[in-house]
N, C-alpha and C positions, 0 to 999 in steps of 0.2 A: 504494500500500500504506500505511493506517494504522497508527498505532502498535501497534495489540492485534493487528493480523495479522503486523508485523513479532517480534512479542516471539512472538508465537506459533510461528513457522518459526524463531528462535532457539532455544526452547526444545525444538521437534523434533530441529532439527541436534545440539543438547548429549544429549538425551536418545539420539542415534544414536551419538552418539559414543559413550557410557558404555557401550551395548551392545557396542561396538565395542572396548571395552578391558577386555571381563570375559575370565576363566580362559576355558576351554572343553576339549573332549575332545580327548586327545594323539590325532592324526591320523598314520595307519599310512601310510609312506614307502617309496616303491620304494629297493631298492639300487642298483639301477643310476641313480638319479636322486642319491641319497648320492654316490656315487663319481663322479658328474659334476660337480657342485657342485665337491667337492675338490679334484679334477684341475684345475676351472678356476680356480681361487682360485689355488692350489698354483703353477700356471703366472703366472697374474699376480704374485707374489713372487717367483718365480724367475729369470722375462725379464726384463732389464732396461728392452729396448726399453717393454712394458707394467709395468713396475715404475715408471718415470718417470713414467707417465702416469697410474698411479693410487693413488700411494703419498700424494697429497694427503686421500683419507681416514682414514689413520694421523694425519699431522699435526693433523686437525681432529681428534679424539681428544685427541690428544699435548697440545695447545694448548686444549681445552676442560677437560681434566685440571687443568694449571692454573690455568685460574679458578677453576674450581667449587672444588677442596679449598681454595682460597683467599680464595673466598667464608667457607668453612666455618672457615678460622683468621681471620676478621674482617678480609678484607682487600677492598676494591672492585676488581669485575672492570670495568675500564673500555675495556678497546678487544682485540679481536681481527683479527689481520694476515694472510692467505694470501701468499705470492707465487708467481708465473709457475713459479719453480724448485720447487716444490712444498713449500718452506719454508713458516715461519710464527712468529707470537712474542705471547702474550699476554700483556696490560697488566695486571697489579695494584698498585694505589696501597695504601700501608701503608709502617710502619716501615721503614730498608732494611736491617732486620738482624733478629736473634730469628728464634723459633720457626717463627712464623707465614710468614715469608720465606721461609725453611730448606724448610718444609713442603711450601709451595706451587712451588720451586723442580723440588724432589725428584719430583713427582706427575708430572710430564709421560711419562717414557716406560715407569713400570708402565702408568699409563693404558690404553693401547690393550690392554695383556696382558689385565688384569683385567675389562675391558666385554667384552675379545675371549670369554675364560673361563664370563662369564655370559651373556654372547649362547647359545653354545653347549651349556651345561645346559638353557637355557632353550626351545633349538628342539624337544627330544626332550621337552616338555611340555607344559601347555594352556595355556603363558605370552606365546606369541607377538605377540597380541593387547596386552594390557597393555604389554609391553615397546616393541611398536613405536608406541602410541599414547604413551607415557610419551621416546622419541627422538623422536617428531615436536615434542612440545611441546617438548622442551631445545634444539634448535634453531631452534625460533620464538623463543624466549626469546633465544637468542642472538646472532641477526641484530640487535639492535641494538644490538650491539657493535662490529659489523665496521667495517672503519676503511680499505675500498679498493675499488673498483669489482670487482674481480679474485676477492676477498673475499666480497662480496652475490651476483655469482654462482656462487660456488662453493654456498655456504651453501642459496641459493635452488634450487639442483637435486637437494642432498639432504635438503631438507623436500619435495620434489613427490615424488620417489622413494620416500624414506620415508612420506607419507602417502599416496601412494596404494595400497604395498601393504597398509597397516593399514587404508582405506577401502574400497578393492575387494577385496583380495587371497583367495582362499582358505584353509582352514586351513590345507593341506597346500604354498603357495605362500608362505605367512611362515615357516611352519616350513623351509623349503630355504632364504631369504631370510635368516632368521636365523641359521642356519647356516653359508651362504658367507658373510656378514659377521663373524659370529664367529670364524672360519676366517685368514679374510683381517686380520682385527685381530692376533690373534696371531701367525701368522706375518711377517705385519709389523712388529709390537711385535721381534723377533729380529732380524731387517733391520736395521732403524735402529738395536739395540742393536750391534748388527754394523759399522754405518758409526760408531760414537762411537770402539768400539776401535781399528779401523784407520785412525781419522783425528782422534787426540783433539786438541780446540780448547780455548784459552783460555777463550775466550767461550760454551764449550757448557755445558749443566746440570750437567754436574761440573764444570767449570772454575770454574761460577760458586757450588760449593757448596761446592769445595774453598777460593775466597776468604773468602766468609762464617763457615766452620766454622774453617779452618787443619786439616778431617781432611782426607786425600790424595784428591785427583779417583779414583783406582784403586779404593779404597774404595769412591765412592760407586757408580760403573759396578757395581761386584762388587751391592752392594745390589739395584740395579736387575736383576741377574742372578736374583740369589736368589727378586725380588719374580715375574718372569718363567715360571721355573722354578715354582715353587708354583702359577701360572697354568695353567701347561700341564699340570702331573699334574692338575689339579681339574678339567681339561675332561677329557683324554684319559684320565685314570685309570677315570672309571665306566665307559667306554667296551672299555677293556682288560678288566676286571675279567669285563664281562659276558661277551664272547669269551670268554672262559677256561671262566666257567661253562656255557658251550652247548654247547665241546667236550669237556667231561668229561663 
């Protein structure tokens, strides 16, 4: 393959992709595939036994949060951690105090709430597309942060996931796709605000913002409460609302 043929099947591939991350028509969902979704998402937060085992995509959220609002107060995202335990802890180089610290500190467990939130508005419209083309690329991007073998393959099984159902998928299979994920974010973003209260650590995001600020670790959890809370009416609110209006 020459170069005019290779640039050529580049430019097809990019040209697939764009198609591949335009709007398109909201695609009409069975209920009983809605309510399957739920149930199973709903059940993975709730078993512990499968909470263990896949509560590492909360973290990668939790800890992408992180960076990124940390990128955005001028701070270098330079290494991202998973472990075994389904833990995790992003690297940002910057002042070790200020705003910008504070900020980037604070971001980690609305995080999951608020992607969860707009994952979710975003299924029940022609946004599917875009959004999950727009998450395959933030974790390509971010794979070369990772900082552990444990790490690369976590990272590397949800860029194949994620892009394949933005490459193959149907409309009506990103739209559920987006949905248990938006689902599963949220209710996990409660989980973990869950385990901070009944197990609060020094070393955790409030412990480490109540050292920085001198305002109270209890405080900031409450924050994060509030941040969570506006989360879930914004998803579940249009939701309720329209109920209402179908049975009157």
């Amino acid at each position: 393959m020459d170069i005019t043929e290779l640039l050529s099947a580049v430019a097809a591939w990019l040209g697939q992709a764009w198609q591949r991350s335009q709007p398109g028509p909201v695609p009409a969902t069975d209920d009983a595939v809605l309510a399957g979704v739920g149930f199973a998402v709903l059940a993975a937060v709730a078993v512990p036994p499968l909470w263990r085992r896949v509560r590492v995509g909360v973290t990668v959220v939790h800890e992408l949060g992180h960076g990124l609002v940390g990128i955005l107060c001028g701070r270098r995202f330079t290494g991202l951690v998973l472990r075994a335990d389904m833990s995790g802890h992003a690297v940002t180089v910057g002042p070790a105090r200020g705003p910008g610290r504070v900020i980037s500190t604070w971001a980690g467990y609305p995080a999951p709430a608020v992607v969860g939130a707009l994952l979710i508005r975003a299924a029940g419209t022609g946004w599917p597309g875009p959004v999950l083309g727009l998450a395959t690329l933030v974790l390509v991007v971010s794979l070369v942060r990772v900082r552990s073998l444990y790490t690369a393959v976590v990272m590397l099984a949800l860029i194949v996931a994620t892009g394949a159902v933005w490459w193959w998928g149907s409309a009506e299979l990103r739209g559920a796709v987006l949905l248990g994920v938006g689902v599963f974010l949220l209710a996990g973003a409660w989980r973990h605000l869950g385990a901070l209260v009944t197990a609060p650590s020094p070393s955790s995001d409030a412990g480490v913002l109540a050292r920085l600020t001198r305002v109270p670790a209890w405080l900031w959890v409450l924050s994060f409460a509030v941040v969570l809370a506006v989360a879930t009416w914004s998803a579940v609110g249009p939701v309720l609302a329209a109920g209402a209006a179908s049975g009157a």
